[in-house]
N, C-alpha and C positions, 0 to 999 in steps of 0.2 A: 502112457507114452513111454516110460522106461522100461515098462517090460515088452513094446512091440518093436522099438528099436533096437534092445538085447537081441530081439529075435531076429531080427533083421540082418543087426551085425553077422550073427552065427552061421545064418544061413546063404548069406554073399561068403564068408570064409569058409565056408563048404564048397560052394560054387566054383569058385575060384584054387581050390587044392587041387591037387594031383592024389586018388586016381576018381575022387565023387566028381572031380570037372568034366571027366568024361561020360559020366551017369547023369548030369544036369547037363552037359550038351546032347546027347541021346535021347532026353524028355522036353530038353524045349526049355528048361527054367533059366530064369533069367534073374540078374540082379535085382534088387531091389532098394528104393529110397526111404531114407531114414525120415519119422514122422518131424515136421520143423512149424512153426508156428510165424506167422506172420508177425512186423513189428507192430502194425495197426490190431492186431485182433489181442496182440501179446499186452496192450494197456489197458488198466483197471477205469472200469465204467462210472462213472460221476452221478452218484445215486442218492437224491432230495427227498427226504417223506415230508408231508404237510406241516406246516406247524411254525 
């Protein structure tokens, strides 16, 4: 997760400069969202073995 979001960052700050802005409006790229994790999925599971 911190290294696809690195990349994300980098590559929206490309995006967004002056003169690759013009090279990513000319190909179509578009921003991109930072990977985030749900508050429901982000809590630890409540896990009973037999006994």
């Amino acid at each position: 997760r911190r290294y696809y979001n690195g990349a994300v960052r980098n590559l929206n700050v490309m995006i967004e400069s002056f003169p690759s802005n013009l090279i990513a409006q000319l190909f179509g790229f578009r921003l991109r969202d930072y990977f985030e994790i749900e508050d429901r999925d982000r809590a630890v599971p409540q896990v009973t073995f037999g006994g």
